[in-house]
C-alpha positions as a Python dict, from the first residue, in 0.01 Angstrom:
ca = {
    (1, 'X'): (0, 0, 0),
    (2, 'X'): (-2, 106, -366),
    (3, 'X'): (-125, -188, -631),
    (4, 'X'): (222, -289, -673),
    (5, 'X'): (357, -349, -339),
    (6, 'X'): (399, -741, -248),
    (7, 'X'): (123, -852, -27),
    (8, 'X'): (311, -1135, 86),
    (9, 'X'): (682, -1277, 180),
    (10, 'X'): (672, -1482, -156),
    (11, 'X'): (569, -1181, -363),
    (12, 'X'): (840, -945, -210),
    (13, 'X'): (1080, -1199, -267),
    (14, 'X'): (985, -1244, -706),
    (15, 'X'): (996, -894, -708),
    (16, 'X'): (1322, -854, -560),
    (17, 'X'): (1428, -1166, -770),
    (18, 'X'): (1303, -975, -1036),
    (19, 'X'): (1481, -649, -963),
    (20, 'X'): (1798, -824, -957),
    (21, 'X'): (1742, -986, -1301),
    (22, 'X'): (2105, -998, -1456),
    (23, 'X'): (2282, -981, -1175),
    (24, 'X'): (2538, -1274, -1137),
    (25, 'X'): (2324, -1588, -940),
    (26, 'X'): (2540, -1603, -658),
    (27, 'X'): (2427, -1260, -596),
    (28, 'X'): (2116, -1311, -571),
    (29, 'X'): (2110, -1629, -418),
    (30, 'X'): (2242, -1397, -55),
    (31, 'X'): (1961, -1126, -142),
    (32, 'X'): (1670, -1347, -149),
    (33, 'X'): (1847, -1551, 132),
    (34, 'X'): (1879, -1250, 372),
    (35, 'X'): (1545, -1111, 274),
    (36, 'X'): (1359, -1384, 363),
    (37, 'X'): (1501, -1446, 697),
    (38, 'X'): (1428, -1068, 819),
    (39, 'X'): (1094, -1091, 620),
    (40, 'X'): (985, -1408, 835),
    (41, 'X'): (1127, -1254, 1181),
    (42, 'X'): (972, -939, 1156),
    (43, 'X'): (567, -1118, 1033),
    (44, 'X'): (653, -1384, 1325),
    (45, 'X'): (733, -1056, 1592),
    (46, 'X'): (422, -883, 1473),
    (47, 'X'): (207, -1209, 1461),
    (48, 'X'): (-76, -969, 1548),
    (49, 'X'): (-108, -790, 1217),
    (50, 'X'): (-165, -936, 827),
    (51, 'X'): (126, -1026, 640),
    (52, 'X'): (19, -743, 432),
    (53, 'X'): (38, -484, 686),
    (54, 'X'): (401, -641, 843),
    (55, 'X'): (504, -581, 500),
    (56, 'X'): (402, -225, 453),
    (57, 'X'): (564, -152, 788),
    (58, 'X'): (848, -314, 670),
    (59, 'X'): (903, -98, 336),
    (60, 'X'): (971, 218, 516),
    (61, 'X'): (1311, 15, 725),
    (62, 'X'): (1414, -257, 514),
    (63, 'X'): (1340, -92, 184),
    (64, 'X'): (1133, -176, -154),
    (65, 'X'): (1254, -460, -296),
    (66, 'X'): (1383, -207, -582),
    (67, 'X'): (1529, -36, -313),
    (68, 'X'): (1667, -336, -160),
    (69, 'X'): (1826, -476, -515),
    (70, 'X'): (1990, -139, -535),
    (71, 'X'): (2124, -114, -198),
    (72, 'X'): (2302, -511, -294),
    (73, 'X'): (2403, -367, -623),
    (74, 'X'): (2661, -71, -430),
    (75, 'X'): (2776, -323, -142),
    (76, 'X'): (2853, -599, -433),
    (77, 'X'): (3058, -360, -595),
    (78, 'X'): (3246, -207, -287),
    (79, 'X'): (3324, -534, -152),
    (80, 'X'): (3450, -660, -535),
    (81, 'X'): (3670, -324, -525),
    (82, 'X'): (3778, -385, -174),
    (83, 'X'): (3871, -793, -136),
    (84, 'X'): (4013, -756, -520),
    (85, 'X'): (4377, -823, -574),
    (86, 'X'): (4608, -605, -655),
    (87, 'X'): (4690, -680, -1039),
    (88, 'X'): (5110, -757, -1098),
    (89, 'X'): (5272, -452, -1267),
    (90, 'X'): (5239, -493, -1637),
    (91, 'X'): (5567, -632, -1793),
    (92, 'X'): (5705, -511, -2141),
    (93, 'X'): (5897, -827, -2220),
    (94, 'X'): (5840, -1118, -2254),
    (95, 'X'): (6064, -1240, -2019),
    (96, 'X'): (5912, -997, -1762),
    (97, 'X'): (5577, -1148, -1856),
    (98, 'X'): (5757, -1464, -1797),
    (99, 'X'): (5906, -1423, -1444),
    (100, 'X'): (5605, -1190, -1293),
    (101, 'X'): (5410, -1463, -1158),
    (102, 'X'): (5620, -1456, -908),
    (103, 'X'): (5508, -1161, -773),
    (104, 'X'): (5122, -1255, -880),
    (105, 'X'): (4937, -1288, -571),
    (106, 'X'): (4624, -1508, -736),
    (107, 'X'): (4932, -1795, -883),
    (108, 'X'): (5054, -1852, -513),
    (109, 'X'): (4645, -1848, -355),
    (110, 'X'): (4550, -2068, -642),
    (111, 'X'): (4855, -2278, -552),
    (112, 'X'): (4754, -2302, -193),
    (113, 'X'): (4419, -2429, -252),
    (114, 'X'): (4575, -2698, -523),
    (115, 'X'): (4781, -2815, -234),
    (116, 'X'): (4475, -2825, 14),
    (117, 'X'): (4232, -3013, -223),
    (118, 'X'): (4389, -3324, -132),
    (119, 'X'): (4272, -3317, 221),
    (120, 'X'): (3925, -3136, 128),
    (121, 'X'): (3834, -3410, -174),
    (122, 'X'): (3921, -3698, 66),
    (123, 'X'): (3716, -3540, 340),
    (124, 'X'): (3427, -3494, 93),
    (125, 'X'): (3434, -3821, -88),
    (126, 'X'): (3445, -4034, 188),
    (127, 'X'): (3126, -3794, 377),
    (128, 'X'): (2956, -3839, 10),
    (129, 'X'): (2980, -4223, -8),
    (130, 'X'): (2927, -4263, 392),
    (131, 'X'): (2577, -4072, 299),
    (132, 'X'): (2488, -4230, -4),
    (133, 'X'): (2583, -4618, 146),
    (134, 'X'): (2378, -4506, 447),
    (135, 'X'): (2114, -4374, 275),
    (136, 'X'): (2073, -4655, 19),
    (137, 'X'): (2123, -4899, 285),
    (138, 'X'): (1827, -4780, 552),
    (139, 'X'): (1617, -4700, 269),
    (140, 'X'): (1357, -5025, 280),
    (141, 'X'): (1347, -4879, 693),
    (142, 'X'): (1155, -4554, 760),
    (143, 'X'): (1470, -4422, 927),
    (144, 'X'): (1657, -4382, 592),
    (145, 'X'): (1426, -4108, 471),
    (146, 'X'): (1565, -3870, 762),
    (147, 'X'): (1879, -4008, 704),
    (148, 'X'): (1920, -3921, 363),
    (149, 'X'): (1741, -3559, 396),
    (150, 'X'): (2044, -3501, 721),
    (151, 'X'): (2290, -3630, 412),
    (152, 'X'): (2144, -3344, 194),
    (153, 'X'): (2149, -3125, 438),
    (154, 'X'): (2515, -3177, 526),
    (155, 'X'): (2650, -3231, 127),
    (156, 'X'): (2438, -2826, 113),
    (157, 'X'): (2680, -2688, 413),
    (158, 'X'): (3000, -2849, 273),
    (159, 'X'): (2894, -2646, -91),
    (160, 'X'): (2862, -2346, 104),
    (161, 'X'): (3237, -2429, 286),
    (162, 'X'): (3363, -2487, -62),
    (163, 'X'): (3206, -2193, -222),
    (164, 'X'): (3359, -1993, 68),
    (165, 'X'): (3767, -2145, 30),
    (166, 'X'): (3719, -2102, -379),
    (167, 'X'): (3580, -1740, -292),
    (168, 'X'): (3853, -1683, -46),
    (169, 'X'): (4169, -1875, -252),
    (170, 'X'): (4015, -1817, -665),
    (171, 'X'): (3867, -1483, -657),
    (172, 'X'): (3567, -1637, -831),
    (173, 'X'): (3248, -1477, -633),
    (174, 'X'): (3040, -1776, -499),
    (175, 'X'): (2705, -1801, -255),
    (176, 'X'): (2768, -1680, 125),
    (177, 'X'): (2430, -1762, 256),
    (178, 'X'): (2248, -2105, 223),
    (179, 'X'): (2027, -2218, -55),
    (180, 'X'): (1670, -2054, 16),
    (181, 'X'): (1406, -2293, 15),
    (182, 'X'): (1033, -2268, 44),
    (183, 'X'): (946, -2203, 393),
    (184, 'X'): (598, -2184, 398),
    (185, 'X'): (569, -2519, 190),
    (186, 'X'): (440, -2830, 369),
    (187, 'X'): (696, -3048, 418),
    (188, 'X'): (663, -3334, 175),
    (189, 'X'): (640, -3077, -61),
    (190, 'X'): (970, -2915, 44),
    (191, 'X'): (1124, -3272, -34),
    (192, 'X'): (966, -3338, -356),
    (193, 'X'): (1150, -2950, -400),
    (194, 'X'): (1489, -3083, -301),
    (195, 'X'): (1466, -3440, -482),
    (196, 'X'): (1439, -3227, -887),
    (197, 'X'): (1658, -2957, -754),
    (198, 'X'): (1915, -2991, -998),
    (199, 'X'): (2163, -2819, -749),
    (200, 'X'): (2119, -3144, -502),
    (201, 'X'): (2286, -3369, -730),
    (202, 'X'): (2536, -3115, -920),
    (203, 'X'): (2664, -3082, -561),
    (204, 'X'): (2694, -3482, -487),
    (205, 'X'): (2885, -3469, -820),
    (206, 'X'): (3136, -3187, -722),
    (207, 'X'): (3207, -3344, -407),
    (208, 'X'): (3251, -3735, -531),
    (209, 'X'): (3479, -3557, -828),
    (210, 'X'): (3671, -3340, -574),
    (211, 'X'): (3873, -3614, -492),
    (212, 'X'): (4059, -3687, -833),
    (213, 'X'): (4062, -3349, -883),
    (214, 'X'): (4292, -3315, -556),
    (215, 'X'): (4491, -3582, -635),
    (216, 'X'): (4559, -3442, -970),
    (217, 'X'): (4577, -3087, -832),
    (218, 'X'): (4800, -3187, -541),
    (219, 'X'): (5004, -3409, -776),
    (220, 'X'): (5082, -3166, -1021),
    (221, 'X'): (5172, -2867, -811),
    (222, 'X'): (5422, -3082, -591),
    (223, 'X'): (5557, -3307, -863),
    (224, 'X'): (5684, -2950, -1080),
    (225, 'X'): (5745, -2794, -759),
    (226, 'X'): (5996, -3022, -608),
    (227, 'X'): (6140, -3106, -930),
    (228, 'X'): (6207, -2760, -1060),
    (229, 'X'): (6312, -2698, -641),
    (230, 'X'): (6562, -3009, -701),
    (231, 'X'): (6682, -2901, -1044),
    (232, 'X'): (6784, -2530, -886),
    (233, 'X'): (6972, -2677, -564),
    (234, 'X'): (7173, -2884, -790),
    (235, 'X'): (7510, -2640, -794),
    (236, 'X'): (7505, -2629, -397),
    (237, 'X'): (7467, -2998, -320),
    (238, 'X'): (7739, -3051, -623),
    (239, 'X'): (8010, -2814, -437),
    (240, 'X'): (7902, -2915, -94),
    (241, 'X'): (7962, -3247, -232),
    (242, 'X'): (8284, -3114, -390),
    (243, 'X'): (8390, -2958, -31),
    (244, 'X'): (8386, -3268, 150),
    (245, 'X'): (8093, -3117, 383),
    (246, 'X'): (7831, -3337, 322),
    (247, 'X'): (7853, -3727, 116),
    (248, 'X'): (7635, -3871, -163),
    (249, 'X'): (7487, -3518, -257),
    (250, 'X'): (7649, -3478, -588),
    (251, 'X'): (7399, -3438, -933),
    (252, 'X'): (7537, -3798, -1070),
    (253, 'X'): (7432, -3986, -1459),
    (254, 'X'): (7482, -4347, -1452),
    (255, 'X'): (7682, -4380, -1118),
    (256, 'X'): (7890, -4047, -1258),
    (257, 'X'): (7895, -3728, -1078),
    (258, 'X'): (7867, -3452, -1342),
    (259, 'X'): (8087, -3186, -1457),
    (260, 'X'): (7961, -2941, -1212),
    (261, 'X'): (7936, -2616, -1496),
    (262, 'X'): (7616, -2862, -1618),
    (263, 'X'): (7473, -2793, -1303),
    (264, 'X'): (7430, -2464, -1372),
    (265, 'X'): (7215, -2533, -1675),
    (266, 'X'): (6998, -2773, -1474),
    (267, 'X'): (6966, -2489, -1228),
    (268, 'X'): (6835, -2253, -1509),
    (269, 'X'): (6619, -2573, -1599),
    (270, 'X'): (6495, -2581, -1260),
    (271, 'X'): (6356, -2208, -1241),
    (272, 'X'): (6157, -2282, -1555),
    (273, 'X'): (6028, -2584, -1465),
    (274, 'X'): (5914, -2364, -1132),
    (275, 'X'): (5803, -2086, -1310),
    (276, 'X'): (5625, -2298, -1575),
    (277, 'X'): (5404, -2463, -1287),
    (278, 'X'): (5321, -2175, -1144),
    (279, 'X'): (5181, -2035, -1470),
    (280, 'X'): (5016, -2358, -1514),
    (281, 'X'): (4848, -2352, -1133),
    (282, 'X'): (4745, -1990, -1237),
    (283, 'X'): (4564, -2100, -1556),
    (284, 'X'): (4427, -2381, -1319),
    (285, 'X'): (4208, -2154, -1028),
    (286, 'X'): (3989, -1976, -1270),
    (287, 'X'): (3937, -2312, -1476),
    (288, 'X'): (3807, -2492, -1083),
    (289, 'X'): (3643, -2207, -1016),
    (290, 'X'): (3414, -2213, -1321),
    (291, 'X'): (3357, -2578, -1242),
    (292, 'X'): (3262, -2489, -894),
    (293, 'X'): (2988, -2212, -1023),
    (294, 'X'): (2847, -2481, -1244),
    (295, 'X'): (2757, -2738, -968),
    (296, 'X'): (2727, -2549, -706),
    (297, 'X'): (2508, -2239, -756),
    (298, 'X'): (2201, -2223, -914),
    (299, 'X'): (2124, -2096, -1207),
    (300, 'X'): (1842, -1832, -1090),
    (301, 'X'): (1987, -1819, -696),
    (302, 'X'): (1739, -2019, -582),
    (303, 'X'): (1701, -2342, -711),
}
């Protein structure tokens, strides 16, 4: 091995870390992640040769980790240009500008996932505060110290589910493999690791905040949704109305049905209300999925 090759797992893994300086976190985060776990499998298969000499073997499969930081940098980038979505056609007017989200793919995904949050921040408040009362509770009994390290555990998988639906629904890149941790650390020390990892309690925050965050999300979206939705039916419930086909449907002010022409203009009404929320969810998924990157990922990709 020449003077610079890692002699063991941990120095591999700082020079990789190191060879991927710049790179966005989240990226790096899956390369150290993935390089461990074959690093450890392949010293544990060969437990009859030096870590040293596992490691030189390795360099000719798995790569340098130069190589291997390179080899991350061109699958990054083909999977960006593959899973990214296909930008609206540019619009010359304003009302073009206007009326293309519509046809924006990212407004209706980042409307999705507004919708959704309701269901994910009630799920994840009320697994947050089950842990913490749990934990807090058992903690004068010796059982509350595994108790609260499962809690951690589980609030860790729930960041990585999140990460994965803002991935999927925001197009803002996030961790796909776990937080790496230090294996070969005893394990009090691997505690005292998790109990100042910022990243434990940025993620307790993010998951006790998802909930207002759905309700607002979920509140918003439906609220301009089914108002602009209501504003733009208005001319067809008026004639149905009108028609004798259905009762009780016409647009009415103070007990009065109204001149049904006016409907019109609360139909054009409606459509901007719609199209204004759906600019507004738009500006929304980026703005979540910034918050996300700041709880949830670290700020080196591992810890």
């Amino acid at each position: 091995m020449s003077p610079s090759s890692p002699r063991s797992i941990d120095q591999y893994l700082s020079q990789l870390r190191e060879a991927l300086r710049g790179e966005d976190p989240a990226l790096v985060q899956d390369a150290l992640y993935d390089a461990e776990e074959y690093l450890r499998a392949e010293v544990a298969q060969h437990s009859g040769k030096s870590e040293p000499d596992v490691l030189e073997l390795i360099a000719s499969t798995y790569g340098a980790p130069d190589e291997v930081a390179e080899a991350y940098r061109t699958t990054e980038k083909t999977v960006r240009d593959a899973t990214r979505p296909l930008a609206p056609r540019a619009r010359s007017t304003l009302l073009g500008q206007f009326f293309g989200v519509y046809t924006d793919s990212r407004a209706w995904a980042a409307l999705f996932y507004m919708l959704m949050s309701l269901v994910t921040g009630i799920c994840y408040f009320t697994i947050t505060v089950t842990g913490l009362s749990l934990s807090a509770g058992l903690a004068i009994l010796i059982i509350g110290i595994p108790v609260f390290l499962t809690f951690i555990g589980l609030t860790r998988v729930l960041s990585l589910v999140e990460g994965r639906i803002v991935e999927g629904l925001l197009g803002v890149r996030m961790p796909r493999r776990p937080l790496r941790s230090s294996s070969g650390a005893p394990f009090f020390e691997r505690i005292k690791e998790m109990l100042v990892d910022r990243r434990t309690w940025t993620t307790l925050i993010y998951l006790l905040t998802m909930l207002p965050l759905g309700i607002l999300y979920f509140t918003t979206a439906l609220v301009g949704l089914s108002v602009g939705l209501g504003a733009l039916l208005a001319p067809v419930f008026t004639m149905l109305s009108g028609l004798g086909l259905i009762t009780d449907a016409s647009v009415q002010i103070d007990g009065q049905p109204v001149w049904w022409p006016l409907t019109l203009l609360l139909a054009a009404g409606g459509i901007v209300v719609m199209t204004l929320t759906l600019h507004l969810v738009r500006a929304i998924g980026p703005l979540h999925g910034r918050y996300a990157r700041a709880l949830l990922l670290s700020r080196d990709g591992n810890g």
